[in-house]
C-alpha positions in Angstrom: -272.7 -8.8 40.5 -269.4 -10.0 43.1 -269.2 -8.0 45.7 -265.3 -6.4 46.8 -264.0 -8.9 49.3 -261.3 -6.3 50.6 -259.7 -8.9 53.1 -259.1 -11.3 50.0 -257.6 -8.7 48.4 -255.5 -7.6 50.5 -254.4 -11.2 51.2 -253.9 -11.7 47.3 -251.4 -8.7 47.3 -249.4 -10.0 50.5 -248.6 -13.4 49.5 -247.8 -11.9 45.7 -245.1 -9.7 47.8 -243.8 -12.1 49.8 -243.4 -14.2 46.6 -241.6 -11.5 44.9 -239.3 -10.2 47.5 -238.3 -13.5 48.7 -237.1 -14.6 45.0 -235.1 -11.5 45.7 -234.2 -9.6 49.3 -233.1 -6.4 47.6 -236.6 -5.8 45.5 -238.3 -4.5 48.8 -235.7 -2.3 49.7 -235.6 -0.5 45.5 -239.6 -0.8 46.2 -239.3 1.2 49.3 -237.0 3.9 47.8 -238.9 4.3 45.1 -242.2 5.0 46.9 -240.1 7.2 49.2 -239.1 9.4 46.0 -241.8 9.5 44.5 -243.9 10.7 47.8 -241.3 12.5 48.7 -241.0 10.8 51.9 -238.4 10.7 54.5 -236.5 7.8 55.1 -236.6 7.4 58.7 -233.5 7.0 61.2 -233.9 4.4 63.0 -232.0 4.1 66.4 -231.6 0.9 68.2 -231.3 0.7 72.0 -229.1 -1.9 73.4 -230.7 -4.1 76.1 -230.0 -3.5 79.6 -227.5 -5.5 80.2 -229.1 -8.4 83.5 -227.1 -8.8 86.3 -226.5 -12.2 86.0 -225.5 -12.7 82.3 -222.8 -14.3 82.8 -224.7 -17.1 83.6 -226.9 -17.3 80.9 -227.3 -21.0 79.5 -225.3 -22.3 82.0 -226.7 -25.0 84.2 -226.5 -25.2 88.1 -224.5 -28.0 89.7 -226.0 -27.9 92.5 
């Protein structure tokens, strides 16, 4: 008898996945809806935090001709 490689498996379904989603962006976000439906999950807010903004960023890919 095979024994279950888990890690395999899991490595089978990831690269089928990425196959699939990246013939087509908008199949992993109908996927994700889906599950979230049918779970009844929450879609969660995301909030994004703008950077501090650096004191010097004016500067940034400048170079010093010094």
């Amino acid at each position: 008898m095979k024994r279950f490689d888990a890690v395999k498996t899991m490595r089978d379904i990831r690269t089928e996945l990425s196959e699939r989603y990246q013939e087509d962006a908008k199949r992993q976000s109908d996927d994700l809806h889906r599950i979230h439906e049918k779970y009844g999950l929450q879609v969660p807010r995301t909030s994004f935090k703008r950077p501090a903004v650096a004191e010097n960023e004016a500067n940034y890919g400048e170079i010093d001709s010094e």
